[in-house]
C-alpha positions as CSV (number, residue, x, y, z in Angstrom):
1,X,0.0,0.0,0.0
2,X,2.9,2.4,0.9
3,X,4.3,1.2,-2.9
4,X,1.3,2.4,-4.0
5,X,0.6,6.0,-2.4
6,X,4.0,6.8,-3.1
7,X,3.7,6.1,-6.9
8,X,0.1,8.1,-6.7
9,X,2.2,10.9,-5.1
10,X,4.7,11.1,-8.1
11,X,2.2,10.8,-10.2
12,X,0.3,13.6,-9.0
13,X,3.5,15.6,-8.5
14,X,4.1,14.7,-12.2
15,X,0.6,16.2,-13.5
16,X,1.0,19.6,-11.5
17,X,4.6,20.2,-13.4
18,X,2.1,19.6,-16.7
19,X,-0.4,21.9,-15.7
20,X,2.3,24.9,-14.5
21,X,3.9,24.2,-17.6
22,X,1.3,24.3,-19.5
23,X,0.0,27.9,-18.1
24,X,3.9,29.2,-18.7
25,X,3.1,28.0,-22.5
26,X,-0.1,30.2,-22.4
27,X,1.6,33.0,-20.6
28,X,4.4,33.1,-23.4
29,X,2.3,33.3,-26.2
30,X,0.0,35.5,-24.7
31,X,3.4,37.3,-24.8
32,X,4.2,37.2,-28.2
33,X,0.7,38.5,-28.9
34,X,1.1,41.4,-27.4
35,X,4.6,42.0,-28.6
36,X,3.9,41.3,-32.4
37,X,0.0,41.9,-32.4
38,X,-2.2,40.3,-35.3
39,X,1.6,39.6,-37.1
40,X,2.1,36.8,-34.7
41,X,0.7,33.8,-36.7
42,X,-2.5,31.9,-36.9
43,X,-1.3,29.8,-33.9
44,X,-0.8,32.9,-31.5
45,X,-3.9,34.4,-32.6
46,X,-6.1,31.5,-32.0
47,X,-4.7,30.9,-28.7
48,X,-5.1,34.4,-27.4
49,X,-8.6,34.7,-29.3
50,X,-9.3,31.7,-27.2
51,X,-8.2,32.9,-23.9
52,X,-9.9,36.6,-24.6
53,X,-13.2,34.7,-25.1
54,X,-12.6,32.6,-22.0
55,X,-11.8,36.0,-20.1
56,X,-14.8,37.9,-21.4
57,X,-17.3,34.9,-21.0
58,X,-16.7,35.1,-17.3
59,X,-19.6,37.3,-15.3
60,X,-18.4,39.5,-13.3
61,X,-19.9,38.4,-10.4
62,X,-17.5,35.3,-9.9
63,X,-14.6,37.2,-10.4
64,X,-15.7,38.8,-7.1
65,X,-16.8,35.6,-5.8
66,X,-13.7,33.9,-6.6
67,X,-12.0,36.8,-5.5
68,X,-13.2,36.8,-2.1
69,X,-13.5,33.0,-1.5
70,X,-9.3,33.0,-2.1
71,X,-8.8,36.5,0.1
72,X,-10.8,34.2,3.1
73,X,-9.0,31.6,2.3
74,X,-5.2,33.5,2.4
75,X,-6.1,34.9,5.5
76,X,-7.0,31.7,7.4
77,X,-4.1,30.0,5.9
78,X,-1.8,33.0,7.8
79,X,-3.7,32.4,10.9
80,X,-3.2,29.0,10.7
81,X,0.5,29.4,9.9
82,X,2.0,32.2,11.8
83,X,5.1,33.1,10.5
């Protein structure tokens, strides 16, 4: 059993290296968008056309939400954990 939660916990570590490397990939050519504007290519442009329409089709609303759900959230971890 120790074999096994040991191999789930590299594989999780594993997947979370994906994921933050994927955002640095959407981050770079978010980049490059705004450096060399509609001149990027059709790759760049469909990526950031993509993550504009995710951005705008957000309400409002949960951005607050969201917002305030991980302010409450920071500030019970810093009570938890006093430095």
């Amino acid at each position: 059993m120790r074999k096994f939660m040991a191999n789930m916990a590299t594989a999780k570590q594993i997947l979370w290296e994906c994921v933050e490397l994927g955002f640095v990939a959407i981050l770079v050519i978010m980049l490059i968008y705004l450096i060399l504007g509609q001149g990027s290519g059709v790759f760049v442009t469909s990526v950031a056309d993509n993550v504009t329409k995710f951005a705008n089709g957000v309400p409002t609303q949960s951005l607050i939400g969201l917002a305030l759900v991980l302010g409450v959230i920071y500030l019970i971890m810093n009570r938890l954990n006093p430095r």
